[in-house]
KOLTI-673598 format. One record per residue (C-alpha): residue number from 1; residue in one letter; chain; x, y, z. Coordinates in nm, 2 decimals, always signed. Layout:
N
lolum num->NUM, residuo->a, cadena->A, xx->X, yy->Y, zz->Z
...
***
This chain:
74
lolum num->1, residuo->x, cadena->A, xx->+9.57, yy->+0.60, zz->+1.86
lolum num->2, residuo->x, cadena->A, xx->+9.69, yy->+0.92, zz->+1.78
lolum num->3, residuo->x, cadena->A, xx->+9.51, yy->+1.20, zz->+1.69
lolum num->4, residuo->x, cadena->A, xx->+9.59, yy->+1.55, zz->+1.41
lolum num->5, residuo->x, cadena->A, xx->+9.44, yy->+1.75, zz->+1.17
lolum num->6, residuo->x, cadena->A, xx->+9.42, yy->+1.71, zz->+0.79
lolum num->7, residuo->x, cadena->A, xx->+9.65, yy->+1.95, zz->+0.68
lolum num->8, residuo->x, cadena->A, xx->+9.65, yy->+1.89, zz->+0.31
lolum num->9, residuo->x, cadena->A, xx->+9.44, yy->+1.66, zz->+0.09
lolum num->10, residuo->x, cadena->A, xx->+9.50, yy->+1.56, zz->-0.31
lolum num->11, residuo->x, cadena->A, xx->+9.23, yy->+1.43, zz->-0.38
lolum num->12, residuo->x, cadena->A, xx->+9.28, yy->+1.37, zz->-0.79
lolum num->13, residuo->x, cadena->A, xx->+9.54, yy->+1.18, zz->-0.61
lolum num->14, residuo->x, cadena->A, xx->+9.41, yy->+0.99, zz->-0.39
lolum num->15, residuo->x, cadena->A, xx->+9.63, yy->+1.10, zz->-0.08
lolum num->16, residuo->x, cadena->A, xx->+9.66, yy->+1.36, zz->+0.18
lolum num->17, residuo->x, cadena->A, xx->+9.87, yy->+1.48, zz->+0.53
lolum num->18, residuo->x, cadena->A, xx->+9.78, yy->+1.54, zz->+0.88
lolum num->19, residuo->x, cadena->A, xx->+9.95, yy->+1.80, zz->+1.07
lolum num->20, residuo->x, cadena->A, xx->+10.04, yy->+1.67, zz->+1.40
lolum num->21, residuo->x, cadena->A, xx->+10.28, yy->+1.67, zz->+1.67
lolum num->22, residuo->x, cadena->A, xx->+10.64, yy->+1.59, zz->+1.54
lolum num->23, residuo->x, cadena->A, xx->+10.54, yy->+1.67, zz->+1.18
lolum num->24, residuo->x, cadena->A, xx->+10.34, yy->+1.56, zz->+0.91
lolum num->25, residuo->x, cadena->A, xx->+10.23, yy->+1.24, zz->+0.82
lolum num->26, residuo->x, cadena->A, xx->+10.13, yy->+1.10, zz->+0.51
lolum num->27, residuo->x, cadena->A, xx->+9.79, yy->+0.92, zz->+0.41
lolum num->28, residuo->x, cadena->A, xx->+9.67, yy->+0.69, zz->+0.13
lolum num->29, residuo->x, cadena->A, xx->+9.31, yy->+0.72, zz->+0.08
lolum num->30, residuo->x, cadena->A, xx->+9.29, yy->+0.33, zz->+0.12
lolum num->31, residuo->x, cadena->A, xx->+9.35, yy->+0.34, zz->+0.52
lolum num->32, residuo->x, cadena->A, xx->+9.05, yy->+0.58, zz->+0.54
lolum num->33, residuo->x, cadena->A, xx->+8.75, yy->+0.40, zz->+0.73
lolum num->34, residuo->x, cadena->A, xx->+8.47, yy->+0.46, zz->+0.90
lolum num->35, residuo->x, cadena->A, xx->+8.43, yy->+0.76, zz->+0.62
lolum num->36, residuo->x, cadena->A, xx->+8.48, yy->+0.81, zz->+0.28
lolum num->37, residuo->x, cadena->A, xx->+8.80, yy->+0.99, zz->+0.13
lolum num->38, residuo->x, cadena->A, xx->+8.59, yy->+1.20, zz->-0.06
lolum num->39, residuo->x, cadena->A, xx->+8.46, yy->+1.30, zz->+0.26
lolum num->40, residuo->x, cadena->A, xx->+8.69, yy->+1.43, zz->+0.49
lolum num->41, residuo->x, cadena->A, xx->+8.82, yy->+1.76, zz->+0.44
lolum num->42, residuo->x, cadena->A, xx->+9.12, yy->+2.03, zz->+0.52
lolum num->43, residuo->x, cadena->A, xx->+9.14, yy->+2.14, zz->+0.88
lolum num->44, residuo->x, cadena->A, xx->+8.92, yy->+1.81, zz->+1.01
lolum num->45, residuo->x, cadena->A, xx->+9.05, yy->+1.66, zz->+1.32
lolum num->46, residuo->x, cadena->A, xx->+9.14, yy->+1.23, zz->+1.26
lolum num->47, residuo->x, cadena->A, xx->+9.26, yy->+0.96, zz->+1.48
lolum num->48, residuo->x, cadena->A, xx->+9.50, yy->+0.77, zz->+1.30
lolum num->49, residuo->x, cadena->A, xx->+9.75, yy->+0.50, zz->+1.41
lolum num->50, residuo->x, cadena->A, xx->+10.15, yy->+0.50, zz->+1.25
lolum num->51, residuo->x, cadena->A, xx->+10.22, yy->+0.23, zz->+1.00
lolum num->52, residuo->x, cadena->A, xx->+10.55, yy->+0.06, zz->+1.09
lolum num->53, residuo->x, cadena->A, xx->+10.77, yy->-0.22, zz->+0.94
lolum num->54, residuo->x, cadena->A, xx->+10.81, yy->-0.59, zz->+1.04
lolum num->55, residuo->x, cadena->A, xx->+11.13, yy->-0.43, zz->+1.32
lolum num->56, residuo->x, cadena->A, xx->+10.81, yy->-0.20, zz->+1.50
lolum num->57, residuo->x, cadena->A, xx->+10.95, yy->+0.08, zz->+1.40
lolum num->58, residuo->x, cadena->A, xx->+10.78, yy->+0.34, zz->+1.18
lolum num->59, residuo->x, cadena->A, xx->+10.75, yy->+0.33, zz->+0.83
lolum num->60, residuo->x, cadena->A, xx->+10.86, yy->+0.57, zz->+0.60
lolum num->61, residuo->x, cadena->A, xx->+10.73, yy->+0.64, zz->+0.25
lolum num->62, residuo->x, cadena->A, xx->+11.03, yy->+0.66, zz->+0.07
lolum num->63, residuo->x, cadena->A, xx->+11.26, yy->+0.74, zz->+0.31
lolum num->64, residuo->x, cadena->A, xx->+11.03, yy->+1.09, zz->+0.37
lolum num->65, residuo->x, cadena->A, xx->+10.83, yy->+1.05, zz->+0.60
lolum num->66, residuo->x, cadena->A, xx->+10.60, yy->+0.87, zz->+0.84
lolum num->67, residuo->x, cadena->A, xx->+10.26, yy->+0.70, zz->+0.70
lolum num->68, residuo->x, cadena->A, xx->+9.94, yy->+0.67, zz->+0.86
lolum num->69, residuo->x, cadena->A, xx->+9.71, yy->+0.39, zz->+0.85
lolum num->70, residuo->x, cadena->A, xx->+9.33, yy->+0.32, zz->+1.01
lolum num->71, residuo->x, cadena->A, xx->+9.27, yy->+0.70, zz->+0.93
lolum num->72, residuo->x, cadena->A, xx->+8.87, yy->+0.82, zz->+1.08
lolum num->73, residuo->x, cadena->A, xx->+8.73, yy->+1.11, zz->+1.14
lolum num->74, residuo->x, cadena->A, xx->+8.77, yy->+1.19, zz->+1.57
***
């Protein structure tokens, strides 16, 4: 599990980034647990694992950039 820090949250969105090493990855606020969305906050430290595709590798939103999934608070 890898760990970051929320970096940015929309939350009239529903959606937010953790900074972490390699760049920023992006979070839906449906792969929150442990937590509510509403309750995590800019500059909060998260484990989070990397969504990938059927292939293993990671998946991209969009071609953009990575995704997180099983986002908690560390």
């Amino acid at each position: 599990m890898a760990q970051g820090v929320i970096k940015k949250i929309v939350s009239d969105r529903g959606f937010g980034f953790i900074s972490a090493e390699g760049g920023d990855v992006f979070f839906h606020h449906s792969v929150v647990v442990d937590t509510r969305f509403d309750d995590l906050h800019e500059g909060q430290t998260v484990n989070y694992e990397l969504e990938t595709d059927e292939t293993g590798q990671v998946s991209r939103r969009g071609g953009k950039g990575p995704r997180a999934s099983s986002v908690k608070p560390a």
